[in-house]
C-alpha positions in Angstrom: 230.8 138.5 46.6 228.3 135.8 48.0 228.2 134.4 51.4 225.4 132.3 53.0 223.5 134.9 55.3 224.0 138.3 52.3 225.8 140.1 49.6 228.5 142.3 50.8 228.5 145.7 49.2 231.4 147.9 50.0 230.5 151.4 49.6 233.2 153.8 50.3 232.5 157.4 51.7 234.6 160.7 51.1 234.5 162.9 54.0 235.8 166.2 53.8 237.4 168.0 56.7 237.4 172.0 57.0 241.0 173.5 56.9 243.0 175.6 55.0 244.7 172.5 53.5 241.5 171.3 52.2 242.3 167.3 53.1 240.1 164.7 52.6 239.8 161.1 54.4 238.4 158.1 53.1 236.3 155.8 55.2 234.7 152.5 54.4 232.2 151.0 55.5 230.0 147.6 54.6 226.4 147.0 54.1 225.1 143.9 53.6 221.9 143.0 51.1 219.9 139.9 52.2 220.6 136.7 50.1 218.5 133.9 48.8 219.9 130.4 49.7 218.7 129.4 46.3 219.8 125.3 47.5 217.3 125.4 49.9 214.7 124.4 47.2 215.2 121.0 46.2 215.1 119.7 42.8 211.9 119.5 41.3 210.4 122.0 43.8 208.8 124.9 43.5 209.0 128.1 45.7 206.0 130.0 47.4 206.4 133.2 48.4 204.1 134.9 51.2 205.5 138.5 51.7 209.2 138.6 52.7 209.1 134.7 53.1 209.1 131.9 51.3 209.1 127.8 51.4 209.5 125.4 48.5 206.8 122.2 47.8 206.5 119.6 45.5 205.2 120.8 42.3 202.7 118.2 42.0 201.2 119.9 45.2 198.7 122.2 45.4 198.4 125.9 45.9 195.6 127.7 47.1 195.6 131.4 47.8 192.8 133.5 50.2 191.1 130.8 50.6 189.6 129.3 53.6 189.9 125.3 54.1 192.0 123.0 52.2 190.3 120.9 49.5 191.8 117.0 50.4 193.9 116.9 47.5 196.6 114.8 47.3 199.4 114.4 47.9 200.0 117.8 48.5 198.2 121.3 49.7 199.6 124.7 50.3 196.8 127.6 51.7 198.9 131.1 51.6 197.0 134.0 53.2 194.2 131.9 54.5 190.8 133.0 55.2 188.9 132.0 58.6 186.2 129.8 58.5 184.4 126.9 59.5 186.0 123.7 57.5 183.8 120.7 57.5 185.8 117.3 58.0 187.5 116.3 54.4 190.0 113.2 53.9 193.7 114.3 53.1 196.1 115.7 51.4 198.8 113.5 53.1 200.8 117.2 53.3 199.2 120.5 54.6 200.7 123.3 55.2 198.9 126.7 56.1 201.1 130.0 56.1 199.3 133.8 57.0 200.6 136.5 59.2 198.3 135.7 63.0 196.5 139.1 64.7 197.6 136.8 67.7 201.1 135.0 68.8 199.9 131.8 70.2 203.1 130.2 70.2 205.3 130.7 73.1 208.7 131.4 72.1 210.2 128.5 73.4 212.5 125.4 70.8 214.5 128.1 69.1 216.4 127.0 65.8 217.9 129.0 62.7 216.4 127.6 59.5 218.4 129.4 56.6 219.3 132.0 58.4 215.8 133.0 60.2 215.1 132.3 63.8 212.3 130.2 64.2 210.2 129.2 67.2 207.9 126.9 67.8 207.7 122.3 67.8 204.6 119.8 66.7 203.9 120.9 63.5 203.1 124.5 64.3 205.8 127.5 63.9 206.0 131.3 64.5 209.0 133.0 62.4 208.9 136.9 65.0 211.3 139.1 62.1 208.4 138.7 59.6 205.3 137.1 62.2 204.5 134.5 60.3 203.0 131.4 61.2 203.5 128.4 59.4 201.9 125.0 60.4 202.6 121.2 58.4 201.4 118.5 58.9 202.3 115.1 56.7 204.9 113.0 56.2 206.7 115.7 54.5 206.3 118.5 57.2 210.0 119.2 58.1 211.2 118.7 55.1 209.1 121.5 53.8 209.9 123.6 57.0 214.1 123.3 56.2 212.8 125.0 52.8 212.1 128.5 54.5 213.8 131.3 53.2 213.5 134.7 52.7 211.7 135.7 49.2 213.0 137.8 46.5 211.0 140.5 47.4 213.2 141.2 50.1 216.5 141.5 47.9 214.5 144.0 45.8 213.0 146.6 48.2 216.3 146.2 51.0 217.4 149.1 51.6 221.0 150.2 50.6 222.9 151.0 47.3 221.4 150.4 43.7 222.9 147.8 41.7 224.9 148.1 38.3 222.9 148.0 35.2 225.0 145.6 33.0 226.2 147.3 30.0 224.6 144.6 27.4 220.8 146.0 28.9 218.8 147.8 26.9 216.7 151.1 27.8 212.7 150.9 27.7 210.8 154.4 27.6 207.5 154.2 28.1 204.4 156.8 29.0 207.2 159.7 30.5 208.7 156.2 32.4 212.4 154.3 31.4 214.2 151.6 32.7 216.5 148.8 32.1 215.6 145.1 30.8 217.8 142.2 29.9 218.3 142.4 25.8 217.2 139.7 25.5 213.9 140.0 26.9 211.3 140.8 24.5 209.5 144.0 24.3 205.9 143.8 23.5 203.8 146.8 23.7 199.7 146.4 23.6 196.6 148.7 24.1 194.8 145.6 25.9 194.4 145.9 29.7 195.9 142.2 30.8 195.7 142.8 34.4 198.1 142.0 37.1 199.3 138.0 36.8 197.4 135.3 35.4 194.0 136.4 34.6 193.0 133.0 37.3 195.1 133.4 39.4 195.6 137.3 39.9 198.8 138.6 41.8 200.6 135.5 41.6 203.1 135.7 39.3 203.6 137.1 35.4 201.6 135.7 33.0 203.9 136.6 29.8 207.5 136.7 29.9 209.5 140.2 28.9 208.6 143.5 28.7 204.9 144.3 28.2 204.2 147.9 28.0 200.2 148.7 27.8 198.1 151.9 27.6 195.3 149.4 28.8 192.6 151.0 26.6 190.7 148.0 26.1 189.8 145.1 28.4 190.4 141.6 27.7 188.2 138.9 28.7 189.3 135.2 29.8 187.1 132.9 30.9 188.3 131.0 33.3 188.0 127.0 32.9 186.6 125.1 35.5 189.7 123.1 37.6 189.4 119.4 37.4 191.6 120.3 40.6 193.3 122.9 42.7 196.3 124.7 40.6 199.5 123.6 41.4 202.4 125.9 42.4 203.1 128.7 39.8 206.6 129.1 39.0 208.0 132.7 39.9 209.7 134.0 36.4 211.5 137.4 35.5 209.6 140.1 33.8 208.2 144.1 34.2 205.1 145.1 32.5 204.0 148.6 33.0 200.2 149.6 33.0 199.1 153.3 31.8 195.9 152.9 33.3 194.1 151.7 36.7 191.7 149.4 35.5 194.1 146.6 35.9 194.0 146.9 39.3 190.4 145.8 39.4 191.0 142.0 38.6 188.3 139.5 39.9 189.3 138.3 43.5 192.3 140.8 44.3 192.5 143.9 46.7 195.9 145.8 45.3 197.1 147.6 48.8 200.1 150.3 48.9 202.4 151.2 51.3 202.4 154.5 53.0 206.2 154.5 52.6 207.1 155.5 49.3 210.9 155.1 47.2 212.5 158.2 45.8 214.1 157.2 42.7 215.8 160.0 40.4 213.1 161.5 40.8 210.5 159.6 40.6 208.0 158.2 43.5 207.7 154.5 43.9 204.8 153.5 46.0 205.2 149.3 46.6 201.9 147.3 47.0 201.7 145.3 50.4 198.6 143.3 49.1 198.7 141.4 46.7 203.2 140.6 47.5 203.5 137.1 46.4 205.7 136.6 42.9 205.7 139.9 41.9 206.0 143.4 43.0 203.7 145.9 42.1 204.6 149.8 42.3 202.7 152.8 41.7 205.3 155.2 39.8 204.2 159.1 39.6 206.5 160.7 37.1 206.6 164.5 36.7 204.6 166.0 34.7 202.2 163.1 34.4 199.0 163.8 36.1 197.8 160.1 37.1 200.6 157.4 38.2 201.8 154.2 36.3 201.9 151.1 37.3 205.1 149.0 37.1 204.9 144.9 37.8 208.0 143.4 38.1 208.4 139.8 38.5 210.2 137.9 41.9 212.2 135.0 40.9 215.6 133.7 41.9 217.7 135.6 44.5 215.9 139.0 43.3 218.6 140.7 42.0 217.2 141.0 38.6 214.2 142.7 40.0 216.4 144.5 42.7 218.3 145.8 39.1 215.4 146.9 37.4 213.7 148.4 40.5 217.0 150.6 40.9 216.9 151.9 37.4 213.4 153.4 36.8 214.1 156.9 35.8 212.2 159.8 33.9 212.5 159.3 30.3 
């Protein structure tokens, strides 16, 4: 069932009470998953995610990740994870918008409002969201517009924490390297000894690069050479996918720093360590299964309200 603000989940409980009798009582109780307001992104929009949030922008816009100062190109420019530095003065885009994660609040908590469920703070162009301290600043004719487009990203629907969704019965199974899990049928399974990396080979960490399943034992490297823009990318589009990586070359991918939590998942038996850096469109994990001696990575991509990802998350198992 699926309300605004979550997905309820009714999980019921059987307690059993000491006594000759041997009785038992049932108790139920409710956990709710966070939800995607997937209307918040209008028509002919694209979403981009930063961590646990996201906003939606024209896809004729612009997107530029870790970089430091916008590029003046119209009509549109996103910066996610910006770098400081020095910017020297450059004409446009009519619409900027900057979003990173501050080592300072310098916003006082003051104009409160509730933008798709998240309390935001903040007036004038610049806002501070405090459950996930990120700032987000627009400018442009478009500014609010963009601002009514924050939401949480799909990222938090696959790594909340309570119960593990149903694998629907018309999945099938994928084994690979000691590792199986559940995929859509109809997804594709392609398997490959070429080391593809994580994302587009340009634009590492982003989002998938080939739809499916891709299982490689990435024993050889592949080479793209990567064309000079005529201008910055525009927003990639989040899509479904996993592709699992034997080895840990493709972690070494020109321009990204691959992070892991400290926190690990336990599932059936396996241990699930999610990366915090790159977290944009897709979710990386570093899976140790028993008796494999080095771990495998899993990428799984972040689109829609994340329960496909959630769903596939859930069912990694040993094979």
């Amino acid at each position: 069932m699926m309300r605004r603000l979550g997905i309820v989940v009714m999980v019921v409980v059987a307690l059993v009470f000491a006594g000759s009798t041997g009785s038992q009582a049932t108790v139920a109780t409710t956990r709710v998953l966070p939800a995607i307001d997937l209307s918040a992104t209008p028509t002919g929009w694209v979403p981009v995610a930063d961590g646990d949030v996201q906003i939606s922008v024209p896809a004729t816009w612009s997107v530029l990740y870790n970089e430091g100062c916008p590029t003046g190109s119209p009509p549109g420019e996103v910066l996610v994870n910006a770098v400081a530095e020095f910017c020297a003065p450059f004409r446009g885009p009519r619409n900027l918008v900057w979003l990173y994660l501050p080592a300072t609040l310098r916003i006082s908590y003051q104009h409160r409002r509730v933008i798709n469920g998240l309390s935001v703070y903040g007036d004038l162009g610049n806002y501070f969201v405090p459950s996930f301290r990120l700032q987000v600043s627009l400018s442009g004719p478009l500014a609010q517009r963009v601002l009514h487009t924050l939401s949480r990203s799909p990222r938090t629907v696959a790594l909340a924490s309570g119960p593990a969704p149903v694998v629907p019965s018309s999945w099938q199974t994928v084994t690979f390297q000691g590792l199986a899990f559940s995929a859509p049928a109809s997804w594709p399974v392609t398997r490959s000894s070429v080391n593809h990396g994580i994302g587009q080979p340009c634009s590492p960490g982003v989002t998938l690069w080939v739809a499916g399943v891709v299982l490689s034992t990435d024993v050889k490297n592949y080479f793209y050479l990567c064309p000079a823009p005529v201008r910055p990318p525009g927003p990639q589009i989040p899509q479904d996918g996993v592709q699992v990586d034997a080895g840990s070359q493709t972690l070494r991918q020109d321009g990204m720093t691959v992070k892991f939590s400290k926190h690990s998942l336990k599932l059936h038996g396996l241990t699930a360590c999610p990366a915090t850096s790159p977290a944009y469109s897709i979710l990386v994990l570093k899976v140790t299964v028993p008796g494999r001696l080095k771990p495998v990575y899993v990428s799984i991509g972040l689109a829609g309200n994340g329960m496909v990802a959630r769903t596939i998350l859930y069912s990694l198992r040993e094979a």
